[in-house]
C-alpha angles and dihedrals in degrees: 000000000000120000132218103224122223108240100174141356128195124185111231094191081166085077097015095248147137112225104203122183116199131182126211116220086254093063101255116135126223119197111197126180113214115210143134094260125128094202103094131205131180131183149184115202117187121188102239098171112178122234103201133357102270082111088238101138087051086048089047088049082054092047096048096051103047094069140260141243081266101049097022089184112135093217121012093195097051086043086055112057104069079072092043130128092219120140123186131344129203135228114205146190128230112220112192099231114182111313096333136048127257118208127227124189105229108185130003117209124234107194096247093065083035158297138224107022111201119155119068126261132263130207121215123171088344099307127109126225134200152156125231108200089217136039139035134124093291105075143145146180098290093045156272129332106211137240139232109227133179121208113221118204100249111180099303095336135061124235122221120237118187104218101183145006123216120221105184121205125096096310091058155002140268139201108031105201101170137069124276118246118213111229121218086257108063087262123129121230122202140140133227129224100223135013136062129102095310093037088240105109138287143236111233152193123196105193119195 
């Protein structure tokens, strides 16, 4: 079995944390942070410089991620994270503060009331709606259907509130990646990424 060899380690007490750097026999260096924490992360990182201003190295990058005749997946991201680690994501607020913004986390997601928020956000009567690709209280073994959740001013926070579960299967669909559209009538509009009766996505309405 080949080894990646330690080639340095640092202390970062102020994170309480190990930095490690490894190197695999082929060259390719790995940087792993060691800490009790059970939030995960895990990244690749290529060197794609770019050589003139046609904007080919950026097209390449494109090419690479949307899948082969080997591995005929559309988004390999998006295919992954059914399968992901990932354990809670946060929706925030930009206050303009002076000349500059602070930042407040307004809501932190669990997993049960979702997971992977993607689109943006819409506002609607005061109120802001949103999906998560992941989470939610439908889930299997290969992962998390997703929610739709609206935030409600509450004092000087917000309050979550899950809107809808997806279930995935023939019936529904799963994944919701894009942003919600609010119908004339009050009804929200959206589309998932997976499910419905070919497996390949669905159109929605969530009514209140």
């Amino acid at each position: 079995m080949v080894r990646h060899r330690l080639l340095r380690s640092v202390q970062l007490p102020d994170y309480q944390a190990t930095a490690e750097l490894y190197q695999h026999p082929t060259g390719a260096q790995h940087l792993h942070l060691r800490r009790p924490d059970q939030n995960l992360a895990f990244g690749v990182a290529f060197k794609t410089l770019p050589s003139d201003s046609t904007g080919v190295a950026h097209i390449l990058e494109h090419i690479t991620l949307s899948g082969s005749r080997r591995y005929p997946v559309k988004s390999p991201f998006f295919a992954m994270l059914p399968r992901s680690l990932a354990t809670f994501m946060n929706a925030f607020e930009l206050i303009p503060s002076g000349s500059g913004w602070t930042e407040q986390v307004i809501h932190s997601f669990t997993g049960s009331d979702g997971a992977g928020p993607y689109a943006p956000l819409i506002q609607m009567g005061g109120n802001l709606y949103g999906t998560t690709y992941r989470g939610g209280a439908n889930s299997s073994a290969s992962g998390s259907d997703g929610t739709a959740f609206e935030l409600i001013p509450s004092g000087s926070g917000w309050n979550e509130k899950v809107i809808y579960n997806f279930a995935g299967g023939a019936a529904d669909g799963a994944n919701p990646q894009a942003s919600l559209i609010p119908g004339s009538n009050g009804d929200l509009y959206g589309t998932t990424y997976r499910g419905g009766t070919s497996g390949v996505g669905t159109v929605f309405k969530i009514v209140p």
